[in-house]
C-alpha positions, 0 to 999 in steps of 0.5 A: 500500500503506497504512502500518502502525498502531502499536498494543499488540503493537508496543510489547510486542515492540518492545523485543525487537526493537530489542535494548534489553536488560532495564533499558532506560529510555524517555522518553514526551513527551506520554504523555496516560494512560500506555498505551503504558507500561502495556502495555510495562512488565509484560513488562520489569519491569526497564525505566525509563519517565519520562512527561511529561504537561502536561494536569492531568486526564491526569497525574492519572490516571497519577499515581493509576495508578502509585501504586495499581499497585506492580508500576509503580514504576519509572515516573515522571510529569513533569507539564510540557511538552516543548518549545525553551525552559524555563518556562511556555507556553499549553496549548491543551486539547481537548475534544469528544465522540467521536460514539460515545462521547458521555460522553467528553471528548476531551483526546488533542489537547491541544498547545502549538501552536495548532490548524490543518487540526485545526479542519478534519479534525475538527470536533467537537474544541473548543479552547475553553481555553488554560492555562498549563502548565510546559515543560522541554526535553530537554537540560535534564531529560536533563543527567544522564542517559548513557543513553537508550534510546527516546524516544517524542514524541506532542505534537500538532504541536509535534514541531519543538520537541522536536528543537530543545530537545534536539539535544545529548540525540539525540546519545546516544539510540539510538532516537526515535518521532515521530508524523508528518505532511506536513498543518500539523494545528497551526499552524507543525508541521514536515513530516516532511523538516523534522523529520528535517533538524531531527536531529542527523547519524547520524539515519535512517528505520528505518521508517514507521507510518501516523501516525508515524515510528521513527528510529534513530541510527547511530553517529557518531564523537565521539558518545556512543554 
């Protein structure tokens, strides 16, 4: 039986059903041209949405969205990597044409790892351009912050990297989505057993998609709640 895929009415109801209330706040690492906060955002105009966005041609449009469109005040771009360590790293950007869609230039494959099974799977994507892009981690942006309620991390290989310049802001998070593989699409991307070890304790599995995975965090004691 295959996997579910994520697509616009899960992320339109997700918030409903996860219970995160009215005023829930939601980091996107890796949100490339802000879909998912442009669908979700209508429907809870109460909610926060921060997307991080390394690649200059991405974070220019959701730049240019979020000031042309009002009604997505609550939003704000990060334009950085995320990441284990805080400073500058290499984006390897992708490019390509989709075979039907000739005029397009691809950049949902752009990642701080260098690409692997990637160059294999998908041949017409070209990694021919690597640039130097700032990175923070969740620990450092995050300090601050008491309350996280969904992270979403779509960083093409480099979730590990996430997890471990994070592991003190997952001890607050109630909920992560991390898109997830056991193929090394990216040279050293972690397997899904790694990545879920990788957590901090009270992680689990609450349900898997056909390219990604929602964790859920319960509980522990001495941790935030």
């Amino acid at each position: 039986m295959s996997l579910p895929d994520l697509d616009y009415k899960f992320w339109r109801e997700m918030p409903t059903e996860l219970g995160l209330g009215a005023d829930f706040i939601v980091l996107d690492l890796g949100a490339h041209k802000f879909e998912e906060g442009a669908a979700v955002m209508p429907c809870y105009p109460r909610c926060r949405w921060i997307a991080f966005e390394p690649h200059p041609l991405c974070a220019a449009h959701i730049l240019k969205f979020i000031r042309d469109n009002p009604s997505f005040s609550n939003a704000i771009l990060v334009e950085k990597a995320v990441g284990d360590h805080v400073g500058k790293t290499i984006l390897y950007r992708s490019g390509g044409h989709p075979t039907n869609q000739p005029d397009i230039e691809w950049t949902h494959s752009s990642s701080t790892r260098k690409p692997k099974m990637h160059l294999v799977y998908h041949p017409w994507i070209t990694f021919d351009e690597g640039i130097e892009v700032e990175m923070t981690t969740l620990d450092s942006y995050c300090k601050d912050m008491p309350k996280i309620d969904f992270i979403k991390v779509d960083v093409q290989g480099a979730e590990i990297d996430v997890v471990r310049g994070g592991q003190e802001t997952l001890k607050r998070a109630r909920f992560l989505l991390c898109e997830t593989t056991d193929a090394e699409i990216y040279e050293g991307q972690a397997n899904k057993a790694h990545l879920l070890a990788a957590l901090p304790v009270g992680w689990a599995v609450k349900k898997e998609f056909q390219y990604d995975t929602l964790y859920e965090r319960n509980k522990i004691p001495g941790q935030n709640s």
